[in-house]
N, C-alpha and C positions, 0 to 999 in steps of 0.2 A: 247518334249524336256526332257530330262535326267538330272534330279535332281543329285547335287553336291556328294549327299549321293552313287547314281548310279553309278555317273563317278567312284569313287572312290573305290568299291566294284567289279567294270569291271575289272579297274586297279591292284586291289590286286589279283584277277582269273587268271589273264594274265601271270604270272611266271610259276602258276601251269600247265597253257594249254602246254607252249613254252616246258614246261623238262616232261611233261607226257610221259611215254612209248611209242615211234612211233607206229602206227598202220599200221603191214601188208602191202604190196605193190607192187605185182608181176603184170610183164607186160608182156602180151603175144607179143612173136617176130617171126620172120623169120630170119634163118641161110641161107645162099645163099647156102650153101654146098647142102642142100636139093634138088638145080637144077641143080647139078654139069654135067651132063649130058646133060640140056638143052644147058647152059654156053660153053662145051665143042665146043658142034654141034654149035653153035650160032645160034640156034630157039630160044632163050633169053638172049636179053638183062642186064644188071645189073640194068637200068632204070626199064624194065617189073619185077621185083622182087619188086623192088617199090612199083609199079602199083598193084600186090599182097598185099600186106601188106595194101596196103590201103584198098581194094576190100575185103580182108578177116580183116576188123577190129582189125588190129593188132595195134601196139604201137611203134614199131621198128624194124631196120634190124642190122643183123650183115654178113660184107659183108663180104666172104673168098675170099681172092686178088688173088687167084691162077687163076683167067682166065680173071684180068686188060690188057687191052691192051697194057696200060703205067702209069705211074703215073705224067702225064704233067697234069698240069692245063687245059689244055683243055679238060680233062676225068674228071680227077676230080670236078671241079667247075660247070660243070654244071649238074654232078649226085649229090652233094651236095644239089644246087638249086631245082631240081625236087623232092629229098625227101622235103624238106621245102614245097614248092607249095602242097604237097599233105598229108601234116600233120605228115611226120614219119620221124624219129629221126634215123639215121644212128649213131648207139650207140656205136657199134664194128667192130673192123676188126678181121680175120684170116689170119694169114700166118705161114709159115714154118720154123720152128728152130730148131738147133741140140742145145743146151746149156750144152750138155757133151765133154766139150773140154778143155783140162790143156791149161796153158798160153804158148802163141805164136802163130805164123801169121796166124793158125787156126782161132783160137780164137778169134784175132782181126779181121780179115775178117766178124765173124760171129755178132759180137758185132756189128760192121761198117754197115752191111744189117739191123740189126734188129732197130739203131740209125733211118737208112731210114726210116721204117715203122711208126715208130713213129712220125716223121714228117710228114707222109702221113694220119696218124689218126688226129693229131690235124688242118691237110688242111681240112678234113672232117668233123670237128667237132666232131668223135668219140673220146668216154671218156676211151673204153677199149681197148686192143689186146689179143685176144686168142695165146698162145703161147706155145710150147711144150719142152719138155726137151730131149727128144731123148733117142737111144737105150744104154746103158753101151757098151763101147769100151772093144774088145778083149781084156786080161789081164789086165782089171781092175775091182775094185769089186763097188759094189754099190754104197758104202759109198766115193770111192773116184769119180764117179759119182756126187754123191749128193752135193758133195761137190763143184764141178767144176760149177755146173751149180747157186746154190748159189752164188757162185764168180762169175757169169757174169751178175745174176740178179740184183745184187749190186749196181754195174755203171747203168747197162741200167737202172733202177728202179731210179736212182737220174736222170738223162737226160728224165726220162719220166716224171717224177713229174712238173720239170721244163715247159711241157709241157702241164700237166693236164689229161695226159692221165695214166691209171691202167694199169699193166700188169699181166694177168690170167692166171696160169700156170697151162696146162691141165692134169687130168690123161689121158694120152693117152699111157699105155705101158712105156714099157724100164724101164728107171728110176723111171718113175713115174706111174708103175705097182699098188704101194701097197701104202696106206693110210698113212703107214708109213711114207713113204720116202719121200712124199708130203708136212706135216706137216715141218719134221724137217730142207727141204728145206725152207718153207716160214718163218718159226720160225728164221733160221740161216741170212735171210735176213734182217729181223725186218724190213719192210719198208710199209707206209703207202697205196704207190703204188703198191704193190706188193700183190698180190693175188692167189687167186687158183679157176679158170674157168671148174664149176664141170658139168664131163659129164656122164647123168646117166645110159649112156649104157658101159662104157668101163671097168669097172672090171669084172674080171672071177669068181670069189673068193668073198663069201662072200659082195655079192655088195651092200645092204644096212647098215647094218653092216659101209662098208666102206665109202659109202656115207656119215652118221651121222658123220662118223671121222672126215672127210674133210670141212664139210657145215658151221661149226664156220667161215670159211676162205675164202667160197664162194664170188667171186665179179661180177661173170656172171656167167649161169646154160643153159646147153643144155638138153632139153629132147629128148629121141626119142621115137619111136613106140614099143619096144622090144628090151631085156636083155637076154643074155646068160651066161651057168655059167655052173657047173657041170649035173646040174639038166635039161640042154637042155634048147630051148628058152623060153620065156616066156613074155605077154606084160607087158610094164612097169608100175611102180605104181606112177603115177605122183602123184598122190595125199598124198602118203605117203612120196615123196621127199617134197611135197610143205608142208608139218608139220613138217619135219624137219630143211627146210631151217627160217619157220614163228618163230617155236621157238628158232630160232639163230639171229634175227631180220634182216631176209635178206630183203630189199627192193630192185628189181630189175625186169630183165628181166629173164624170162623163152623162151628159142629159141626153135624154131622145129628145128633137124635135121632130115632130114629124110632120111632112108638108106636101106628100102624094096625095092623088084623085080616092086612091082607095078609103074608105069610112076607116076611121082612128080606129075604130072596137075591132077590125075585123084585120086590120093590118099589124097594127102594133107589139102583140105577144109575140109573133113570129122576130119579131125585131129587139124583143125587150129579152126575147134567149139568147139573142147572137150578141147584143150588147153585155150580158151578165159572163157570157165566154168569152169576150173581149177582155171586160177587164180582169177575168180570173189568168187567163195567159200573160197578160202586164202585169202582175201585182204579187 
């Protein structure tokens, strides 16, 4: 039994434990994109991606919606159920957004689809959505790009909040080309929900460099296999994203995307051990 002097000596530790610096916390996942081919062809299931993630010792999925059948409850609810039953956390979705569109029935069309998703992530229990910004429209410049798309993350980002769900605005091109343009978007939005979903293959330029830019701001991280850039390809440095993301106190998940010639089934274990080592040396 624990002398009075004990209890009390626990109890004054216990401030210092609760506000100590968090420690590290990446979780290796699986991106569905990775089997967009399987998905296509339907040789797999969204369930068998599951089924994966459990069999390769992962931690999560993040599902990209582009090949849902529907988003009725009857799809949904019991691919929800079957990640539960098998221990994996359907963390994120993917889906498709232009977010470079000045105000009008563009706009609210596009606002109105992306509202949906986000209903469909919190049916899911997903806490993010990957989401993209889109190409600059003909005779417009970046900055009024950047700006457009800031103006729609605004709303979406209060309706998603209300939700629980993050929204992770990808570099993927167009607007969201350069490290720049990224920041001053999330910056312009100030929102707690609103993020930026860092993917380590997509700059041309300067790509860690720009990665380090972005990583303060990280709310989900895609790895993939290999990075291209001036310099031709080259495989990627997980390891040197995962020291940039630790010293920005990123806790989260690291996703395989995978996007080589080689067949997803025959490629990806190899890649799903080196990502589980990854983040066991971060964490």
């Amino acid at each position: 039994m624990l002398s009075r002097r004990s209890l009390l000596a626990t109890a004054a530790a216990m401030p210092l434990a609760l506000t100590a610096k968090p420690k590290p916390r990446l979780r290796p996942a699986l991106c569905a994109y990775s089997f967009r081919n399987e998905l296509q062809k339907g040789t797999l299931k969204y369930e068998d991606l599951i089924r994966i993630a459990a069999e390769q010792d992962l931690d999560g999925v993040d599902l990209t919606v582009y090949w849902f059948p529907n988003t009725e409850d009857s799809f949904l609810l019991p691919l929800k159920r079957a990640a539960f039953k098998s221990g994996i956390e359907i963390y994120s979705i993917s889906v498709r957004t232009v977010l470079t569109k000045p105000a009008g029935p563009e706009r609210d069309a596009a606002a109105a689809e992306l509202r949906k998703w986000i209903d469909v992530a919190a049916k899911l229990g997903a806490g993010h959505i990957r989401v993209f910004g889109g190409a600059v429209p003909a005779g417009s410049t970046e900055d009024d790009a950047a700006n457009w798309v800031a103006e729609m993350l605004g709303p979406a980002g209060e309706y998603a909040g209300k939700h629980g769900v993050i929204l992770g605005l990808e570099n993927h091109g167009g607007v969201t080309d350069k490290a720049d343009n990224i920041v001053k978007i999330v910056k312009k939005v100030d929102s707690p929900w609103v993020g930026v979903n860092l993917d380590t293959a997509n700059f041309r330029t300067r790509i860690y460099e720009q990665i380090e830019q972005i990583a303060p701001y990280a709310v989900n991280v895609q790895v993939k296999a290999m990075v291209k850039d001036e310099a031709g390809p080259a495989p990627s440095d997980w390891d040197r994203v995962a020291k940039m993301l630790t010293a920005n106190n990123y806790r989260g998940y690291l996703a395989l995307e995978y996007e080589e010639k080689t067949p997803a089934l025959e490629a990806t274990p190899a890649l799903f051990k080196k990502l589980r080592e990854t983040c066991a040396r971060h964490s």
